[in-house]
Each structure stands twice: as structure tokens, then as C-alpha cells.
C-alpha positions in Angstrom: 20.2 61.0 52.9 21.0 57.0 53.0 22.1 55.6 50.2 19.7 53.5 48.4 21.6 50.3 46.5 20.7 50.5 43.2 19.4 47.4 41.6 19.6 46.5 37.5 16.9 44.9 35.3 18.5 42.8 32.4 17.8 43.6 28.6 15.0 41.3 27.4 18.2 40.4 24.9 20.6 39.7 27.3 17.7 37.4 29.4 16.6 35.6 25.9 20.7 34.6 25.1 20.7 33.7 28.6 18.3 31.5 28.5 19.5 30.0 24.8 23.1 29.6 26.6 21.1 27.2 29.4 19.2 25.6 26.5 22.1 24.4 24.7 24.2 23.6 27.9 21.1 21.1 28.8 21.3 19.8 25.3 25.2 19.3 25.3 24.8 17.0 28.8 21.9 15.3 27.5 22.2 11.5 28.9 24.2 9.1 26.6 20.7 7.0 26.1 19.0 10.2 24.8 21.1 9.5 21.7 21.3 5.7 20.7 23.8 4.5 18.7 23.8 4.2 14.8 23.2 0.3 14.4 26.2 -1.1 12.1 24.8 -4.1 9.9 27.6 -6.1 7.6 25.7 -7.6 5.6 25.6 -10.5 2.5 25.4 -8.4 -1.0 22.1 -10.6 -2.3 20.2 -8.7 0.6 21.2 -5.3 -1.2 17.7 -4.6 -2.0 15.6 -6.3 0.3 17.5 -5.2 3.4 16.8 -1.7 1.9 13.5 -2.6 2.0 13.3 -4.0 5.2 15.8 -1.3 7.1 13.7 1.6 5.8 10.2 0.3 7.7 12.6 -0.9 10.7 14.0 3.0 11.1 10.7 4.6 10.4 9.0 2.4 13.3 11.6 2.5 16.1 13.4 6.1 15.3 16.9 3.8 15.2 19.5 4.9 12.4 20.8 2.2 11.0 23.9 1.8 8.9 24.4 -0.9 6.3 27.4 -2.3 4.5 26.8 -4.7 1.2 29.9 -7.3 0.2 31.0 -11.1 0.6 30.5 -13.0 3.2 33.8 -14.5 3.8 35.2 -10.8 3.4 33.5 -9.5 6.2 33.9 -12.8 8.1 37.8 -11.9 8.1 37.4 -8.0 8.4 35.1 -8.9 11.5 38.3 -11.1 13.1 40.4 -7.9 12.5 38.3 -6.0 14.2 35.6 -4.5 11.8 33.2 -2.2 14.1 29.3 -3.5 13.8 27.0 -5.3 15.3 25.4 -7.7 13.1 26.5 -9.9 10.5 24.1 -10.9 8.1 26.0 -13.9 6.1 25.2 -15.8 2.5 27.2 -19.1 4.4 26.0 -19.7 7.9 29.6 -21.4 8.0 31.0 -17.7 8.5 28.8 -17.2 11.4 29.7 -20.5 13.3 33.2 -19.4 13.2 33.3 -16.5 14.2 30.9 -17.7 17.4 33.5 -20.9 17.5 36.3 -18.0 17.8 34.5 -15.8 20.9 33.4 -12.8 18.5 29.6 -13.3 18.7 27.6 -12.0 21.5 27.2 -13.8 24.9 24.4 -15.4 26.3 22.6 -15.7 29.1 24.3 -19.1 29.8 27.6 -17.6 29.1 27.8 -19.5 25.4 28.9 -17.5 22.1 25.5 -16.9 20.5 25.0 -18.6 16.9 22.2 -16.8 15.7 19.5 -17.8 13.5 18.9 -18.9 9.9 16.9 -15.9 8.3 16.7 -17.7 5.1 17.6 -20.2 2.5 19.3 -18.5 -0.7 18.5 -20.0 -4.6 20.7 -19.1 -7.5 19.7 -18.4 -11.1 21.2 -17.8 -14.8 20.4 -14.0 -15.9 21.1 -13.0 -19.6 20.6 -9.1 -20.9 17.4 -8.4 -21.5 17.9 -8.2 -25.3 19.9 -11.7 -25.2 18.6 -14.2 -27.7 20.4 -17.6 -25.2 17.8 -20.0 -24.8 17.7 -20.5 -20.9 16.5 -23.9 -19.3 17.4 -25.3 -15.8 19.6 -27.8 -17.1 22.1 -25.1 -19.2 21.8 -26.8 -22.7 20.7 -23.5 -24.5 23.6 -21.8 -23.1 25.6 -24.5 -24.0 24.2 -24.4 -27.7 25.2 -20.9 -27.8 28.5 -20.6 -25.9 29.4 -19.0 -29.3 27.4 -16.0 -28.0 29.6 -15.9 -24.5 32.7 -13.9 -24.3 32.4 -13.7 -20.8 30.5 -15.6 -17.8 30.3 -14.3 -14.5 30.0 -15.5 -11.1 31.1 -14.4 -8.0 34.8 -15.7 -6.7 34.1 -18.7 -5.3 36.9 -17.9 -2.7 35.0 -16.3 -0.5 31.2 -15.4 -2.0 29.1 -18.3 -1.5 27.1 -17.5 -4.3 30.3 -18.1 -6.5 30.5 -21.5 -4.6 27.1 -22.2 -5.5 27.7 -21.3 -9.0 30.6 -23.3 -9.2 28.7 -25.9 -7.8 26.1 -26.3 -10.2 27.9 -25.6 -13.8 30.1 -28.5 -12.3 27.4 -30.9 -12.1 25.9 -29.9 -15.0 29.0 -30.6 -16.8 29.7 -27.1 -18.1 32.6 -25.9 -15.9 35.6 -26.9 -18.2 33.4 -24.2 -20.7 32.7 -21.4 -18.1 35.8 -21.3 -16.6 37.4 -20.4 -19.6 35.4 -17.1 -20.1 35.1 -16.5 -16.3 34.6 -13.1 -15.3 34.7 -13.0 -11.1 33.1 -10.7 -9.5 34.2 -9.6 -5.6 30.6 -10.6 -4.5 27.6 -11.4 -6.1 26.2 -7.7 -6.4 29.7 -6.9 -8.9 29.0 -10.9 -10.7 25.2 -8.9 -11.8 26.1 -5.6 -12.5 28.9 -7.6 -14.7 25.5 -8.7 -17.0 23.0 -6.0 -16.3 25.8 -3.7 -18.2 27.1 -5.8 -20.9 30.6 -6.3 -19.3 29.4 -10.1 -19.3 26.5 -11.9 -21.6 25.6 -14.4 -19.1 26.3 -15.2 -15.3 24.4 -16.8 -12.5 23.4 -14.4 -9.6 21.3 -14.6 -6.4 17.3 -15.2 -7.3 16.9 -12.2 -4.8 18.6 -10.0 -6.9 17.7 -11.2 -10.1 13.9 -10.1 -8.7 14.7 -6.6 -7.7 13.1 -4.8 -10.1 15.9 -2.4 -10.5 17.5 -5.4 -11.9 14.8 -8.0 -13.7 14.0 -5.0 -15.5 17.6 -5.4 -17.3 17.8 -9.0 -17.3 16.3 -12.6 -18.5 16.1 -15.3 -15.3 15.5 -18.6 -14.8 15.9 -20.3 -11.6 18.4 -23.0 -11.1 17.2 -26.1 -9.1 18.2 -26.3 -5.3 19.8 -30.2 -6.1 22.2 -28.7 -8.4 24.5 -26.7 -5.0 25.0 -27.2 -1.3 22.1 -25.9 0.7 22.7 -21.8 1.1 21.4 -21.7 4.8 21.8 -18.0 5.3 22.5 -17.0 9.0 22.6 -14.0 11.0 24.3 -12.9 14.6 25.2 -10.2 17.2 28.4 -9.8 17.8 30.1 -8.6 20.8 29.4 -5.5 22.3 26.1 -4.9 20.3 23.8 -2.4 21.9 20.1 -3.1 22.9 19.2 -1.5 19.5 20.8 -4.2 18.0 18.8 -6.6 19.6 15.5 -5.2 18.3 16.5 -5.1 15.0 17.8 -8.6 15.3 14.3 -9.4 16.6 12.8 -7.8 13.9 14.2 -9.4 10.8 12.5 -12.6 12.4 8.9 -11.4 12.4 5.9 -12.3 10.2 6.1 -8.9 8.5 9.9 -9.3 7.9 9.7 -12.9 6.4 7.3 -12.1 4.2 9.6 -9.3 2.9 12.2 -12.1 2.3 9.6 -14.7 0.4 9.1 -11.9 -2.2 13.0 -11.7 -3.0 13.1 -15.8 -3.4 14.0 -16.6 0.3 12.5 -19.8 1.9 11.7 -19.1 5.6 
């Protein structure tokens, strides 16, 4: 009798793991574009909460993660020269971003020039109390001034390297107040710390960012008013790619400089 080769039929088990082990193999070599990069933003701490705002409808629309970091500008500005990994710096002091294009660390464009960026906005600052404070405020300081007695301690950001603090400086200098403040500073690292300094009691008066002092998680703690533009240097806010920054970059870039995004910034005190 001839032999008859015998032939095997696998497990419906053995053909399902099979075809799971093919699955996950596909999904290990999936192509590089298949899974874009988290987008790395360093960004000014007065955007805290409208960036938030603003990131959230960016990463619903496009499906891009997007990664956030809140501090000073000048901070970042030097982390960025040391070789801080992101791709787009969001500064309080467009003076940060010119250097860093002046120094080769900004994208490259078509025409083989470091790119600049663009001005996304023009900051404002304002005097917050605590909500319960009974100081007087007026754009010209001469409530707080009548009750300095009620100050133990005034807080800004440093003016070394927040431009908020620099602004601050700025405009208690011109009001003729600085010789006062300065004894009963309290400096915050950037302008986020200077208004959690006075939304906690740490501090009984300060001068923040108008876009923070209109976040509701904030004006809810605090008195404002708003401190006239003539009183500091113009705070020509400016953002940039840096090198290396991947095409998701761009479109969030792009983005921030739409109708829909503008608007965003108008609510939180920006001009645009």
C-alpha cells in the first residue's frame, strides 16, 4: 500500500495567536509618520491659561499631542541655548526671540535666513489685591500708596529675566513708588509664582499679567485694575520655531495666528 503523506490542520487557537503575533508585528513596523511627534511648546507663564485654552481645541482638531511648559522668558531663552528640546518658543519679550534667531537657533527659511517669528500679541500689566483687601486701587497707585501700612509684602516678578517684573519695575518707577516697593519686594521666578504670591496671602498686593488676572481661576481670588500701557516699555510678545521642528510644529504655529485663535487672546487682555 503507498504511503499517503499525512497533512495537519492547525487549532483554530494556534491560527487566532498566529494571526495576533502578525498583527502586532505590523503594528511594531508601523512607518515613523504613523506616529507624529509630541509637539514641545516653552512657553511665557501669562499664557498659562489661555494656551490651555487654546492647546486643548488645537489637539482635539488635528489629533497632535502637544506638550507645554509655563516659566520666564529669559529662563527658557538660556535653557533653549543649552540645548532645551522643543519646538516653539512662546516669549513675554520678543527681545528673547531675536536672539536666539541672531544666534542660528531658530528655524531656517526658505531663503536660508533664521526665522524671527511673529508677534502674537501685545501684553498689559495690572495691580491685583486679595479679594477681601480693603486698598483703594486707581491707575495712578495713590490708594496703595495711602495704605502702604496695609503691605508687608509686594510682589512682582524678578525683573532679571520675567518681563513682566521689568514691566512692573517699570511703572512703580514712573509712578514714583519704587523706593516703597522695593522695600517689601517679594520676587517671584515668573509672573505665574508673582500671582499665586497674592491669590494666597503670601503677598497683599503685586502687579501681574492682565491675562492672568482675567482667568477666572484667578479674578475669582483677586481685585484688578489695569495699569496704563504709557507707564512700561511696549510688551510685544513673540513667538518662533526653532530648529529641527517637525511639520506639526508648523501647523500649530499657524494656528495660534488664526481668527479663532486671536480672538482667544483678546478675551485674556491681548491686543492683536
Amino acid at each position: 500500500m503507498p504511503h499517503q503523506k499525512q497533512t495537519s490542520k492547525a487549532s483554530p487557537g494556534l491560527r487566532r495567536r498566529h494571526c495576533l503575533g502578525l498583527l502586532a508585528l505590523g503594528l511594531a513596523v508601523r512607518p515613523s509618520w504613523a506616529n507624529p511627534p509630541v509637539l514641545r511648546v516653552a512657553a511665557a507663564s501669562d499664557l498659562k491659561f489661555v494656551l490651555a485654552q487654546l492647546l486643548e481645541t488645537f489637539q482635539r482638531e488635528t489629533g497632535l499631542r502637544v506638550e507645554a511648559s509655563f516659566g520666564s522668558s529669559g529662563n527658557f531663552a538660556r535653557q533653549i541655548r543649552q540645548g532645551l528640546p522643543v519646538h516653539l518658543f512662546m516669549s513675554a519679550d520678543e527681545s528673547w526671540v531675536l536672539q536666539l534667531a541672531e544666534a542660528g537657533l531658530t528655524r531656517r527659511l526658505p531663503d536660508g535666513l533664521a526665522d524671527r517669528g511673529a508677534v502674537y500679541g501685545l501684553g498689559r500689566i495690572a495691580l491685583i489685591v486679595p479679594a477681601a483687601s480693603t486698598l483703594q486701587l486707581d491707575p495712578e497707585l495713590k490708594g496703595l500708596q495711602a495704605g502702604w501700612s496695609q503691605v508687608g509684602k509686594f510682589a512682582i516678578a524678578n525683573p532679571e529675566h520675567a518681563p513682566y517684573g521689568r514691566a512692573a519695575q517699570q511703572a512703580l518707577e514712573k509712578l514714583g513708588v519704587w523706593s516703597l516697593a522695593k522695600t517689601r519686594l517679594v520676587l517671584g521666578e515668573n509672573i505665574a509664582q508673582a500671582t499665586q504670591f497674592v491669590t494666597t496671602g503670601a503677598a497683599q498686593a503685586g502687579i501681574t499679567a492682565q491675562a492672568l488676572a482675567l482667568a477666572p481661576e484667578v479674578a475669582r481670588q483677586v481685585r484688578t485694575i489695569l495699569l496704563p500701557e504709557s507707564l512700561h516699555q511696549p510688551m510685544r510678545q513673540r513667538m518662533v520655531l526653532l530648529r529641527d521642528a517637525p511639520p506639526g510644529a508648523q501647523r500649530l504655529y499657524d494656528y495660534l495666528q488664526t481668527p479663532a485663535a486671536q480672538a482667544v487672546f483678546r478675551r485674556y487682555g491681548f491686543t492683536v
